[in-house]
C-alpha positions as CSV (number, residue, x, y, z in Angstrom):
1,X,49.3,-46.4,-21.7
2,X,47.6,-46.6,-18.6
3,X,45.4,-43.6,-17.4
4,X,44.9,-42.8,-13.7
5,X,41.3,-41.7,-13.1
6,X,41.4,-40.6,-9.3
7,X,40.2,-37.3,-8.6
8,X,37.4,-37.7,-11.7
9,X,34.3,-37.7,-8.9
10,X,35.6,-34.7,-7.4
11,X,36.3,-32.4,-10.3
12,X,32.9,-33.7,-11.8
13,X,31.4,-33.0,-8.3
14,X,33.4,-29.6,-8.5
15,X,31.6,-28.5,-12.6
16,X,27.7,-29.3,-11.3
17,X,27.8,-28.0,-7.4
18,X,27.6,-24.3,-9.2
19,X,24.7,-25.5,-11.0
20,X,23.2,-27.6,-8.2
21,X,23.6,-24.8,-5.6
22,X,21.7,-22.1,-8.5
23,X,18.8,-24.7,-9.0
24,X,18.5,-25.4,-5.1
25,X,18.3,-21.0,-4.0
26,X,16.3,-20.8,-7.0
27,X,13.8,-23.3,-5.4
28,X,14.1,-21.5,-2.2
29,X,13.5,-17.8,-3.2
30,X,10.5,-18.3,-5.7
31,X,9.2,-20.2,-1.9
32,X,10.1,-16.7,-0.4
33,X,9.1,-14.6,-3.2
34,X,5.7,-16.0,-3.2
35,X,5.6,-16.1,0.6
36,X,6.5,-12.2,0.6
37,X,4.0,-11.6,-1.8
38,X,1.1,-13.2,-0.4
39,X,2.0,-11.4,3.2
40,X,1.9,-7.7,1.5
41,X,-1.2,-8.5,-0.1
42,X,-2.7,-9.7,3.1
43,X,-1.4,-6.6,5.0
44,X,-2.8,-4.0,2.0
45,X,-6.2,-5.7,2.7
46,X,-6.0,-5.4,6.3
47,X,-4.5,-2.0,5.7
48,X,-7.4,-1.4,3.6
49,X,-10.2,-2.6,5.9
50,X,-8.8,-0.7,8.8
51,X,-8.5,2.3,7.1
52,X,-12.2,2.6,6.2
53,X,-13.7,2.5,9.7
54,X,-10.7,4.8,10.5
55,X,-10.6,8.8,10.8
56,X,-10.3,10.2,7.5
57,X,-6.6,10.8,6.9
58,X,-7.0,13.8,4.9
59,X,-8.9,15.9,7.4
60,X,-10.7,18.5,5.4
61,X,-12.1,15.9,3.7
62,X,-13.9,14.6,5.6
63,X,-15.4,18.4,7.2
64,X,-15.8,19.5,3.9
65,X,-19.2,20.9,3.4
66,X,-20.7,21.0,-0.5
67,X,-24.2,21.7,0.2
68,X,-23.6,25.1,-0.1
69,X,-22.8,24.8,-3.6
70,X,-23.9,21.8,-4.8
71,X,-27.3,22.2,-2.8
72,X,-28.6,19.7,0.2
73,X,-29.3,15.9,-0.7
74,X,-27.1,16.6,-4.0
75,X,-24.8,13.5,-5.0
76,X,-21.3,14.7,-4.7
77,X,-19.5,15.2,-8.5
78,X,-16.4,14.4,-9.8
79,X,-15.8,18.4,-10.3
80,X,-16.0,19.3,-6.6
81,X,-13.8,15.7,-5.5
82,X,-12.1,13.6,-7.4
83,X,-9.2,11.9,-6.0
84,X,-7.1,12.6,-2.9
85,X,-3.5,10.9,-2.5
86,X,-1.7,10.5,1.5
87,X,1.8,9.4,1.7
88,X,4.7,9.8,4.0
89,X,8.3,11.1,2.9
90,X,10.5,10.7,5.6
91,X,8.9,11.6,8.6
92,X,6.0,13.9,7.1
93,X,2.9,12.5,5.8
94,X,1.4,14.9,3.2
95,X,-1.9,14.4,0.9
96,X,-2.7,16.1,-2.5
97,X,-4.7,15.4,-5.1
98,X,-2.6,13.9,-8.1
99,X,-2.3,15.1,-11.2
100,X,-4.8,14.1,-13.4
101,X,-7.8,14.5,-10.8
102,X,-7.4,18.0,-9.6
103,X,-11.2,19.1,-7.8
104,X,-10.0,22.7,-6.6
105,X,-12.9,22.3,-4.3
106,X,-11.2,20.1,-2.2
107,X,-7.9,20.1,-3.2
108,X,-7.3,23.8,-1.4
109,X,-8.9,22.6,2.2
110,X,-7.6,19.5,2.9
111,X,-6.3,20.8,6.0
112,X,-3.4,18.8,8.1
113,X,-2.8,14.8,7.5
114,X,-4.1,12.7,10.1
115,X,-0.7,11.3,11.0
116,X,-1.3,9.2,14.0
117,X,-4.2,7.6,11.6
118,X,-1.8,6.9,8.6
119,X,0.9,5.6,11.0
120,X,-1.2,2.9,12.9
121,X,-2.4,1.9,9.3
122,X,0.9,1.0,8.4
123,X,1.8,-0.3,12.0
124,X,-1.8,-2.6,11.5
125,X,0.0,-3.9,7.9
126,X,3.6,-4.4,9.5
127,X,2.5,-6.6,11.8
128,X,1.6,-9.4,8.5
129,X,4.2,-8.0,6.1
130,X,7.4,-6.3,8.3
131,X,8.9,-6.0,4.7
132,X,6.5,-2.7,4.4
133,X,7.6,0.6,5.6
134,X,6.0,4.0,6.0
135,X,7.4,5.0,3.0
136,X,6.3,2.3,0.7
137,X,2.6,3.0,1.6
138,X,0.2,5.2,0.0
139,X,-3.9,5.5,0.4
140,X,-6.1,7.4,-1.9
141,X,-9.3,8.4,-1.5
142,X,-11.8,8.6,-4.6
143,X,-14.9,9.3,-5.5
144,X,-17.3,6.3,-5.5
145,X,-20.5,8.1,-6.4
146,X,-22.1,7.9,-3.3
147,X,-21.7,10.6,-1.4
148,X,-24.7,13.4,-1.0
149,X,-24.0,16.8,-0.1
150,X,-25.3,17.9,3.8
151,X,-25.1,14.8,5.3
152,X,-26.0,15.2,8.7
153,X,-24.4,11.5,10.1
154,X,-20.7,12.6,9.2
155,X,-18.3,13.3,6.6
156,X,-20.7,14.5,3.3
157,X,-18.2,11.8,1.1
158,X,-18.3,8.5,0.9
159,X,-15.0,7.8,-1.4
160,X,-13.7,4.1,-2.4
161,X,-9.9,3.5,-0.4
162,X,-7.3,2.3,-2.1
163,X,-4.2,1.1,0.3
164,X,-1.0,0.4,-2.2
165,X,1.9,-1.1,-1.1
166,X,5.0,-0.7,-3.7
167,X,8.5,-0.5,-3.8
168,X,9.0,-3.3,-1.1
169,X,12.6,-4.9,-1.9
170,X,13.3,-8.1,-2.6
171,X,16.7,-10.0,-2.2
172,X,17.3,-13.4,-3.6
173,X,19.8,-15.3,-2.1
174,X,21.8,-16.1,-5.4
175,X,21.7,-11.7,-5.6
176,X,22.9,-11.2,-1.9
177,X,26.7,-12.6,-3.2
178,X,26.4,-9.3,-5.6
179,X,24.3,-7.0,-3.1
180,X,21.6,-6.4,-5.4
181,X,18.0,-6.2,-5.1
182,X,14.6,-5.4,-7.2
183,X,11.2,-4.2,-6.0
184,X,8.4,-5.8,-5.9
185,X,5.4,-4.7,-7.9
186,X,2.6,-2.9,-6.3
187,X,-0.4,-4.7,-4.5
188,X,-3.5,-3.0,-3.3
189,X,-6.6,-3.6,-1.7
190,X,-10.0,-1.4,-2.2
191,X,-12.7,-1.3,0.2
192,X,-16.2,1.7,0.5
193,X,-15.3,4.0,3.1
194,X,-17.7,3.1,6.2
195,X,-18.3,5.3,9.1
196,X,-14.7,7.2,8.8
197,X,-14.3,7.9,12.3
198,X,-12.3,6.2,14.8
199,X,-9.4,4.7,15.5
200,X,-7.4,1.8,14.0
201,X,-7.2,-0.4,16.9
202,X,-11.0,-0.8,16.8
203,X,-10.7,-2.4,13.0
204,X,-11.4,-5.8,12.9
């Protein structure tokens, strides 16, 4: 019996173009993935670097004066300042010191957030990675060790800053079919707090 075998190309085109199309956006978004990536670390470095010749975000911080306790010259401990955390939740930027490094000595007088400081941080690191919003951003400030109590050149801490990025969604092509999404894990950059006064448009 003779078979007819037209239409064989196309149905065997038809059972691989799922699989073709899967391996080709697969390709494509591990190209943006890795692009994305790369740009949010960039921007948490640039976030970090302008951040340090920047005015301290948490202001009391940075007026804080521990010679009276701790004596002049004395190095600053982790009991009078630990850690301080700034981050925004909607449109209010708030910093606090986490749990796990509560310093009631500083904790209690960190006065009102720098806003205008924290924003143009994030505006310096949206122009590398636009993927990174306000809300995704967070910058502590920790004790490094080397700050001395009474210093008479500025702020009497001289903390290590830590800019995070996390929480910046993802979307795959193959995933945009299904709306769905994932978050990308958190990148950060750490840089020696400098002078901690000025603004960030004088960062290089």
């Amino acid at each position: 019996m003779l078979r007819c075998d037209r239409g064989a190309s196309a149905a065997e085109f038809a059972l691989v173009l799922p699989v073709f199309l899967l391996f080709l956006f697969g390709i494509i978004d591990v190209g943006r993935y890795m692009w994305t990536l790369n740009t949010a670390e960039k921007a948490t470095q640039m976030g970090a670097r302008a951040a340090v010749v920047s005015n301290f975000v948490p202001t009391g911080l940075s007026t804080k004066e521990f010679g009276a306790v701790l004596g002049q010259g004395a190095p600053i401990t982790l009991a009078e300042f630990d850690r301080v955390q700034c981050s925004k939740s909607g449109s209010t930027v708030s910093c606090n010191c986490p749990t796990g490094y509560t310093s009631p000595a500083v904790c209690s007088t960190l006065g009102t957030p720098d806003s205008t400081t924290f924003n143009a941080i994030v505006t310096r690191m949206r122009r590398i990675a636009p993927a990174i919003s306000e809300t995704n951003v967070v910058i502590n400030y920790t004790n490094s060790g080397l700050g001395y109590a009474g210093d008479p050149n500025g702020a009497d801490v001289a903390p290590l800053v830590t800019v995070s990025a996390s929480n910046i969604v993802f979307t795959p092509l193959i995933f945009q079919f299904f709306g769905a999404s994932f978050s990308m894990p958190t990148i950060s950059a750490t840089l020696t707090m400098e002078d901690g006064q000025g603004a960030v448009e004088h960062a290089n």
